[in-house]
GULOLO-215264 format. One record per residue (C-alpha): residue in three letters; x, y, z. Coordinates in steps of 0.1 Angstrom, whole numbers. Layout:
BEGIN
- ALA  X  Y  Z
...
// end
This chain:
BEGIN
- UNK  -232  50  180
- UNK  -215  52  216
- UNK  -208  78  240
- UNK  -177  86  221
- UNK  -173  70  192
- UNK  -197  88  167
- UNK  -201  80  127
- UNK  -166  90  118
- UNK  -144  86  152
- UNK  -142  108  180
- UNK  -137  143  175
- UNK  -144  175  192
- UNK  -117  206  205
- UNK  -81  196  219
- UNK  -84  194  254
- UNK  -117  200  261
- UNK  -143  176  243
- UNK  -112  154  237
- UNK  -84  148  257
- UNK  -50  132  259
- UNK  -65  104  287
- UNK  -93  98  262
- UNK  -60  96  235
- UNK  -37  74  261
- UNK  -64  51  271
- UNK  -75  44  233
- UNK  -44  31  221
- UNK  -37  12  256
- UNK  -69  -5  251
- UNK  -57  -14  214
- UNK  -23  -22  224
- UNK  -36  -47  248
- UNK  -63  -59  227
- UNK  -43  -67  198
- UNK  -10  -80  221
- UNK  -31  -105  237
- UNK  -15  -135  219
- UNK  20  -133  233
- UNK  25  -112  203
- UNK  31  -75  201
- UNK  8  -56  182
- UNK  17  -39  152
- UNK  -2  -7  150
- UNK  -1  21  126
- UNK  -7  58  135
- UNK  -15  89  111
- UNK  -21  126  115
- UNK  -33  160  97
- UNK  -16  190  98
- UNK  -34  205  128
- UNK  -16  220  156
- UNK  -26  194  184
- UNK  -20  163  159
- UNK  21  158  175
- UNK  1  157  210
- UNK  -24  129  204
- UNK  -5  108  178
- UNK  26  108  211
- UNK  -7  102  232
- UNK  -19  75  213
- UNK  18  55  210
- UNK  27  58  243
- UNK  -7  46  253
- UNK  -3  14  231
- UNK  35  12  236
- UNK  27  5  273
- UNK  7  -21  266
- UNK  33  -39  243
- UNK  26  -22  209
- UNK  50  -20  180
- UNK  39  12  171
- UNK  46  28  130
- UNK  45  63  127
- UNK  35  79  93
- UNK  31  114  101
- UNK  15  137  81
- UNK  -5  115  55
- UNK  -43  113  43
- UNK  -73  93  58
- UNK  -73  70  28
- UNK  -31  61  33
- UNK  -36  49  66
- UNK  -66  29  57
- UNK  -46  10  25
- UNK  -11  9  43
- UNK  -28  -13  75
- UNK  -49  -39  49
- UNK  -10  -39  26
- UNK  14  -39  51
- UNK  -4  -59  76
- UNK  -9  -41  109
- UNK  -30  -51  134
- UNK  -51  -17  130
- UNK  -48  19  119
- UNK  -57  50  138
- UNK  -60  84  117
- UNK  -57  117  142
- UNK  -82  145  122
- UNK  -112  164  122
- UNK  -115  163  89
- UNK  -126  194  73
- UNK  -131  207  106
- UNK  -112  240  120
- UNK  -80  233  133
- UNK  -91  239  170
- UNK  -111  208  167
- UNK  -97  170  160
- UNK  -104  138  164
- UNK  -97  98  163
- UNK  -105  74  138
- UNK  -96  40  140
- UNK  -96  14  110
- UNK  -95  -25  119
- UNK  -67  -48  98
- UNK  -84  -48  67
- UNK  -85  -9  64
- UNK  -121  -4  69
- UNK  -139  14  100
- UNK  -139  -6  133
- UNK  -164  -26  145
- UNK  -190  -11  171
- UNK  -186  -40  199
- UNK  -149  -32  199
- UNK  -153  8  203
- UNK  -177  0  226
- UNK  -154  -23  241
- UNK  -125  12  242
- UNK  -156  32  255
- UNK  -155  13  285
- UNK  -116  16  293
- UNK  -121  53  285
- UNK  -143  57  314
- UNK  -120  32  337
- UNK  -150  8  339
- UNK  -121  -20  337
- UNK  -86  -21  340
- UNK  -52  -36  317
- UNK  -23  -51  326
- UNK  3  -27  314
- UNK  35  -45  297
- UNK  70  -47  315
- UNK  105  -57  307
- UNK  110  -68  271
- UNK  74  -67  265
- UNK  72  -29  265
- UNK  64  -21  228
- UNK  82  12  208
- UNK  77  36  181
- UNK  91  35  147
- UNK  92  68  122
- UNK  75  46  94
- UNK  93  69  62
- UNK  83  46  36
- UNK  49  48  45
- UNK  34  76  21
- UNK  61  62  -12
- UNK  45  31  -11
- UNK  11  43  -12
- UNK  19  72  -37
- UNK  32  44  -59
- UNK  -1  18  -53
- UNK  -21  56  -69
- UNK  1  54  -101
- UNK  -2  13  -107
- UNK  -40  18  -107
- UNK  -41  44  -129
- UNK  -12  47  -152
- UNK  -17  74  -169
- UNK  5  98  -186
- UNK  -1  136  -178
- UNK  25  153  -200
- UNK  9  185  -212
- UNK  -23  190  -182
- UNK  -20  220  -164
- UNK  -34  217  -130
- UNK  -42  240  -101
- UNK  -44  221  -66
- UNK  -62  236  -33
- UNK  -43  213  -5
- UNK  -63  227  21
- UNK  -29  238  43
- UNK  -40  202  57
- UNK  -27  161  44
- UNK  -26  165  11
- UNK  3  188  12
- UNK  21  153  23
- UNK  14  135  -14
- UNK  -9  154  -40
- UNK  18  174  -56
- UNK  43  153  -58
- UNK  19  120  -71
- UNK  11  148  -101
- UNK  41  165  -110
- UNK  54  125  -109
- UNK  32  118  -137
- UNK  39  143  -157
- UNK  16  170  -152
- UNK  24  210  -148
- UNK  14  216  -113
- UNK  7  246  -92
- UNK  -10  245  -56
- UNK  -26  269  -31
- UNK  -29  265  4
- UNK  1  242  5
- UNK  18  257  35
- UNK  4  241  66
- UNK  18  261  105
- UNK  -11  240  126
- UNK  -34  267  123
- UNK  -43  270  89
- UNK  -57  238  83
- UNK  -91  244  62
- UNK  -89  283  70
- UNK  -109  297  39
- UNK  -96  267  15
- UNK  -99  236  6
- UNK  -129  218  -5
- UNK  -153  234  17
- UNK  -142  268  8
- UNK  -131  265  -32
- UNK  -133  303  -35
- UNK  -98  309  -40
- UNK  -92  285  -61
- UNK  -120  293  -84
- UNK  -104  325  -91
- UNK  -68  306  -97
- UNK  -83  287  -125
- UNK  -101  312  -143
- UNK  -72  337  -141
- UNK  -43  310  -149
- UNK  -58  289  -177
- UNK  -60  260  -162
- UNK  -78  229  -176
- UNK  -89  218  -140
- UNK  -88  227  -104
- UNK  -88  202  -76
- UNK  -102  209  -38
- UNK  -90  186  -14
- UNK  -102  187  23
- UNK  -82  187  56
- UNK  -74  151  57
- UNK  -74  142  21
- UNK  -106  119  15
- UNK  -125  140  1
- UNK  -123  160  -35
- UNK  -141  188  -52
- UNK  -130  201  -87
- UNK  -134  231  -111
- UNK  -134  232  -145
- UNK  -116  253  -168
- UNK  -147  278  -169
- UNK  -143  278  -129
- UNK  -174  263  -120
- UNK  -175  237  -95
- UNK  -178  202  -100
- UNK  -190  182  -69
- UNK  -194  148  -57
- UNK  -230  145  -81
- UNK  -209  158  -107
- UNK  -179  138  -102
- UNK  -203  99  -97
- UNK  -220  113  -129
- UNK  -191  116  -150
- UNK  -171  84  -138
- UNK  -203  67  -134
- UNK  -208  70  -175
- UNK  -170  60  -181
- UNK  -174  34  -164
- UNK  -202  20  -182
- UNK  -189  26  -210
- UNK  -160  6  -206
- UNK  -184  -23  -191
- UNK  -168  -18  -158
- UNK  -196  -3  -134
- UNK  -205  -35  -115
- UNK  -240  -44  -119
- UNK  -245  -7  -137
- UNK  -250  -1  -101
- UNK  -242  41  -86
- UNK  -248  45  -45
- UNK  -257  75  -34
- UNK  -272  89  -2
- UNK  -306  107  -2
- UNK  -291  143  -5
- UNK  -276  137  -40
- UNK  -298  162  -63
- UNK  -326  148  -83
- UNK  -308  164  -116
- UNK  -284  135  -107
- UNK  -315  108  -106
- UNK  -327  122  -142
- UNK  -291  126  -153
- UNK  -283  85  -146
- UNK  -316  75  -162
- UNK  -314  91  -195
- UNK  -279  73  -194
- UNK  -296  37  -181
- UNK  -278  37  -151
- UNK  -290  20  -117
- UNK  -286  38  -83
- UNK  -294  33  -48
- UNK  -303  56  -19
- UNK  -283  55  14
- UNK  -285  75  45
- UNK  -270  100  47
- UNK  -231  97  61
- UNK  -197  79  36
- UNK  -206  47  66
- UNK  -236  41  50
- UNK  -224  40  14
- UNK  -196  19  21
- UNK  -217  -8  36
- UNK  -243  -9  8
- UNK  -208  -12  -19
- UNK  -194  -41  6
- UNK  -231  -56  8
- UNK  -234  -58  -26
- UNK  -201  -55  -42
- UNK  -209  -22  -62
- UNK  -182  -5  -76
- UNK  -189  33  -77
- UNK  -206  54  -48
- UNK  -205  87  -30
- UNK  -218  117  -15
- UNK  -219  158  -29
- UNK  -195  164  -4
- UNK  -173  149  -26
- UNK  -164  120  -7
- UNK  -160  92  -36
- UNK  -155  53  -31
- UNK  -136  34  -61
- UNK  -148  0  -40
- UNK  -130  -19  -68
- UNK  -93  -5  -51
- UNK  -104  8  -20
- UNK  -125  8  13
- UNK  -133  45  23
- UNK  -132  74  4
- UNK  -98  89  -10
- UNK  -94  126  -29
- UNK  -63  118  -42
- UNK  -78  86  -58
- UNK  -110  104  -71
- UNK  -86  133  -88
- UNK  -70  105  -107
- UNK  -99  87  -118
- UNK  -113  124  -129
- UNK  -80  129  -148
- UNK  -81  97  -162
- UNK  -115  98  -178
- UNK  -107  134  -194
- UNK  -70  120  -209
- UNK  -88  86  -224
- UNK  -121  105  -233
- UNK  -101  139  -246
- UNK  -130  156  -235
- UNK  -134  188  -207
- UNK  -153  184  -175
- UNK  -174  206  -195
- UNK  -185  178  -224
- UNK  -177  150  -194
- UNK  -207  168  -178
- UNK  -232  171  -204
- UNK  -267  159  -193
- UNK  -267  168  -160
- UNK  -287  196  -147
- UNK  -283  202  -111
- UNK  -315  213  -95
- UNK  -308  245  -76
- UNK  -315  233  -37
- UNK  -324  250  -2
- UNK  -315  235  30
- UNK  -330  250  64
- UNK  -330  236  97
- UNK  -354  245  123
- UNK  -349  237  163
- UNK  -371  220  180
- UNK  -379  204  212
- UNK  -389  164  201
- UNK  -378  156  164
- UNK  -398  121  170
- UNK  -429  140  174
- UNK  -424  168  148
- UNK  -422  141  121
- UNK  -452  120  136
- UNK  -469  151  128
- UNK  -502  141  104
- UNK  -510  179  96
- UNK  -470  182  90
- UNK  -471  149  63
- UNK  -503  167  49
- UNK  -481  200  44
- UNK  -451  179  29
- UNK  -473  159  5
- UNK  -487  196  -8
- UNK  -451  203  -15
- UNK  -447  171  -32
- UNK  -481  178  -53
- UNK  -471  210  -63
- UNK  -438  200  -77
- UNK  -455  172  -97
- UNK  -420  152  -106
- UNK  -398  187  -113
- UNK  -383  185  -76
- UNK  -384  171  -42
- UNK  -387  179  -4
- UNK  -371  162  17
- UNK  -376  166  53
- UNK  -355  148  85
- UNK  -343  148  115
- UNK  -304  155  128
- UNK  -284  126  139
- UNK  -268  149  158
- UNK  -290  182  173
- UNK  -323  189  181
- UNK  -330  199  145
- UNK  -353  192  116
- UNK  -338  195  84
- UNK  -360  208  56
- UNK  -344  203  22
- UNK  -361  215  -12
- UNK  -345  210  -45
- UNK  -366  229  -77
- UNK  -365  246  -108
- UNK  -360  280  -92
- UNK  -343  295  -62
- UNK  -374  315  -61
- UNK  -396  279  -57
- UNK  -372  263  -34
- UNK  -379  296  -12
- UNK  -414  290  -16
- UNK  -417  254  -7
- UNK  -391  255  22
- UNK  -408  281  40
- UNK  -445  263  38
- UNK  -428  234  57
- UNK  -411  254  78
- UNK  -434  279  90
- UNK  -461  253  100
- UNK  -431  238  123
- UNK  -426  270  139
- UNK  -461  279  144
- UNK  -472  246  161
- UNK  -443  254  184
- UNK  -430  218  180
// end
């Protein structure tokens, strides 16, 4: 990771931790990099619903504009359009203006390379450097200045790549939608009611402030409640940019991202299409996952943790089906990063061919119940070179003799140590989560 660029992009509050230079000088730098050819760049630019998204997407096309960029803009639209329509239609590169399932105070900039996939790290390093003016561009003139384009067909033509790989009929479901005020107001309902379902939504009304506010994925509350009052037969939880899904079933209990690899994981073997019978997870899926996919003879593989690292295990390997709780899902068969509107298909689709609930669709899974604490501490290096603190960890480990795990690491981001215990009980999670964590505090680490 650079100074900037983290995981996932650069994010961090409007104006402060990112800026409309840092926005001007990122799509100058791309402008120019991709233009170098006596060509002009074609370059294609997406947004959230969030209340600075007009300001940096305008930062970002003037910035490549003066440096010769044909510039498409697709407005409101999810993460995952953005990363199909630049691999489809050709563009140089993508950029995606969100902070994900972040408040709306925050954003940030993501930037996808021409075949739809995150950029390399020598070439944000490479935009790293222009941000902080270590080198300088020749900015276009005359005819070579680039412009803007309000790209309207944009969102159509992926909507209509979403129905041609799963063509499915949903006369007769009856589906609540959390859109998460955020982008997937822009194509959710619409995609749905298109294919015949009966369709009401929640959170649909985006004013720039709303974004995430006590909906969406992260906060399914609300739409728990919807389901279980309106008789629906499933609920879907989109985040603020649309990559990510959680669902509810009709008995208004949630269905994550363990849930959701389990159950498309099985139909997928069952119709001899999970590559290499091959699921990729990261190490915080639950271990009631693990248990769940052997009793059904299917392979997986641990990642670190972050949607980056899952992707490049798929790409490495060419697996099919792989994901994190969160509920960001990758179908690497059609597509390169995660995409909610995607996963709710491939949900839908399993219950419509299978005629069975999420209920029956999740039979066989048991999801441990799981405690995450994080503790602050001065060196996470040294904390975890601990040999009294392994000692303590391998206790936990001996005591829950194959019915849980502990997992214990550091923050790729703070000055944390994340203890993590998944068990039969909440009661034994409590337990086993405070052993660990009391020894950290009282070495004073």
């Amino acid at each position: 990771m650079g100074k900037y660029f983290g995981t996932d992009g650069v994010r961090g509050k409007a104006n402060e931790d990112l800026t409309l230079d840092m926005a001007l000088r990122i799509g100058q730098y791309l402008g120019w990099y991709y233009g170098q050819e006596n060509k002009h760049a074609k370059i294609l630019i997406g947004k959230d619903t969030r209340l600075s998204g007009d300001m940096f997407e305008l930062a970002l096309a003037a910035g490549a504009t003066s440096t010769g960029a044909q510039v498409y803009l697709l407005g409101v639209c999810p993460t995952p359009a953005v990363s199909y329509l630049v691999n489809k239609e050709r563009f140089d590169c993508g950029i995606m203006v969100s902070a994900s399932h972040n408040p709306y105070y925050d954003n940030g900039i993501k930037i996808f390379d021409h075949k739809g996939q995150k950029m390399d790290e020598d070439v944000l390093l490479k935009i790293e450097s222009y941000m902080d003016q270590e080198c300088e561009l020749p900015l276009s003139t005359g005819d070579h200045i680039g412009e803007y384009i309000e790209w309207q067909d944009g969102l159509e033509i992926y909507m209509s790549w979403l129905k041609s790989i799963v063509p499915i009929d949903l006369s007769g479901m009856k589906i609540a939608l959390d859109l998460a005020n955020g982008s997937a107001t822009s194509t959710a309902l619409e995609t749905l009611k298109s294919m015949g379902a009966s369709v009401d939504a929640i959170s649909n009304s985006p004013n720039g402030i709303n974004i995430n506010l006590k909906c969406g994925s992260t906060h399914p509350e609300a739409l728990i409640r919807m389901v279980k009052e309106g008789d629906y037969e499933i609920g879907l939880a989109f985040d603020g940019d649309a990559d990510r899904l959680i669902a509810v079933n009709s008995d208004g209990e949630l269905v994550n991202g363990d849930y959701i690899l389990y159950i498309c994981g099985r139909y997928l073997k069952e119709k001899n299409h999970l590559n290499k019978n091959m699921v990729v997870t990261t190490v915080m899926a639950n271990l009631g996952l693990y248990k769940a996919l052997d009793a059904s003879k299917i392979d997986y593989i641990q990642t670190d943790v972050g949607d980056k690292y899952v992707f490049e295990e798929m790409q490495k390997n060419d697996y099919y089906l792989g994901g994190e709780q969160s509920g960001h899902i990758i179908f690497y068969e059609h597509a390169v990063t995660g995409d909610g509107l995607l996963t709710a298909l491939k949900l839908l689709e399993t219950m419509k061919k299978t005629g069975k609930n999420l209920q029956e669709l999740s039979e066989g899974l048991f999801i441990y119940p799981q405690l995450l604490e994080n503790v602050p501490v001065k060196d996470k290096k040294v904390v975890l070179d601990d040999e009294e603190l392994k000692k303590v960890i391998e206790s936990v480990n001996t005591d829950l003799n194959g019915d849980g795990r502990i997992l214990v690491r550091p923050s790729g981001t703070e000055p944390l140590i994340r203890v993590m215990v998944e068990a039969k009980t909440d009661e034994l999670c409590k337990i086993y989560v405070d052993r660990v964590v009391n020894y950290i505090k009282e070495r004073g680490f």
